[in-house]
N, C-alpha and C positions, 0 to 999 in steps of 0.2 A: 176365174170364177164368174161364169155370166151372171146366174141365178143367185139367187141368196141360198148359202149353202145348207144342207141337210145334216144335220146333227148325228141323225140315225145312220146315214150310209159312209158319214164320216167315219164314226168312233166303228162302224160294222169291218172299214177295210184298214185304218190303221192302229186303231188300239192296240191288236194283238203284237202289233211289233215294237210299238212304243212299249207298254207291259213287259214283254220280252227282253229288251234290252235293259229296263227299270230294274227287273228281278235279278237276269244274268248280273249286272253292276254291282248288285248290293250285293249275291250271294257270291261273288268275284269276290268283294273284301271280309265276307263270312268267314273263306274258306283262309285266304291271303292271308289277313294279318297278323291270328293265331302261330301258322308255320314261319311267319315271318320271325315273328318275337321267340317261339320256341327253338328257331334252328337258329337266330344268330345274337341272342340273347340268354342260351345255354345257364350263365350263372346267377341269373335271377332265379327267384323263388318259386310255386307255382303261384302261391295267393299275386304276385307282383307283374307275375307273366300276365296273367287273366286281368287285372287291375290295367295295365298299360294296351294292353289288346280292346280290354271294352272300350277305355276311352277313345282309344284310335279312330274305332269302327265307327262310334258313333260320331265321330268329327268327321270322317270322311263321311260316311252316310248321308249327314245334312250339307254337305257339299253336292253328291249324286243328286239329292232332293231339289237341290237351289238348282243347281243344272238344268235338273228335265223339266224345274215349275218357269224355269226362262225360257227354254225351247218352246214348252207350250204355250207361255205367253207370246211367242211369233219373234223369237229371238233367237236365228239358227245358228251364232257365233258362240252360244253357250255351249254347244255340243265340242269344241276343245278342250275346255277342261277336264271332260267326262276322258277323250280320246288319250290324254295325258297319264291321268288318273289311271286306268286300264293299262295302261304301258307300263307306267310304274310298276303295278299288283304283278302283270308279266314279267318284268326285267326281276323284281326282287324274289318272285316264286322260281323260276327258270335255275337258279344256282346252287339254292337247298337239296341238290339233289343228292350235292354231296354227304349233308346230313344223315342220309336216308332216311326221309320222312315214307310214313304209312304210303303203300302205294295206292290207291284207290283217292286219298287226302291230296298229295302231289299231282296226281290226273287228273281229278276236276279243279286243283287251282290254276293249274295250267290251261285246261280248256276255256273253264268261265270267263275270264278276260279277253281268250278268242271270241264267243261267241256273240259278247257285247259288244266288241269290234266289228265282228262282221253287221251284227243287227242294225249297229249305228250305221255301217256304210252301205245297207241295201237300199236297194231301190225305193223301197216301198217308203222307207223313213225319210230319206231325201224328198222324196214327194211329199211327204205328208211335214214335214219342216217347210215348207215351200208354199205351201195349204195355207197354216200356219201364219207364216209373214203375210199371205194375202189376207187374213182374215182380219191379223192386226194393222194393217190398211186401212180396212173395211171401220172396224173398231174407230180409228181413229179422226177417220174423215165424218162420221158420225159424233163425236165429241166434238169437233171441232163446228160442226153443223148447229151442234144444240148450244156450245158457246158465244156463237156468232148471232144469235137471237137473243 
């Protein structure tokens, strides 16, 4: 970054991927953790299913959350958790097929953890992780400027 970066042309070319991947991730474990608890937790309740499902979600959520507010803070080693995480939703949705869950329910739980997969590993994201660490450079060598006076 020669210039001092632009805000507007910034958030105009990667928002939509970062957003993208944000959404895909959480609605990855929207669709995930329900079929999870339903097809291999069968002798629970429904009040008990829904009960361990909301908590789940909303644990993993604020993990996705802490992730991507790290990334954005210029820390692109946060994006493995996320990569983990996504692997999981895949490996544990991939099995229930035996259950035979809803088909429409089973196909986007299947997809959505691809698509955040792929979003994390585009180009576009990489760049803009990269962006990112330069900025918290940037950031930093300036706290350290207004420290040192």
């Amino acid at each position: 970054m020669n210039q001092a970066p632009s805000i507007r042309g910034f958030l105009s070319r990667y928002f939509p991927v970062f957003m993208g991947a944000i959404l895909a991730s959480v609605f990855s474990l929207a669709f995930a953790v329900p079929l999870f608890f339903e097809s291999y937790f069968r002798d629970l309740s429904v009040a008990d299913t829904a009960k361990y499902s909301f908590i789940c979600g909303i644990a993993l959520t604020m993990v996705i959350v802490h992730c991507n507010f790290m990334i954005a803070r210029g820390h692109p080693q946060w994006v493995w958790p996320l990569v983990v995480l996504l692997g999981l939703c895949f490996a544990c949705v991939l099995p229930t097929i035996v259950y035979q869950p809803h088909a429409f329910i089973y196909g986007v739980s299947v997809l959505l953890p691809l698509l955040a997969l792929l979003l994390l590993n585009s180009k576009r994201h990489r760049e803009m992780r990269q962006k990112l660490v330069e900025v918290r450079h940037l950031r930093e060598a300036v706290i350290a400027r207004h420290k040192a006076r």
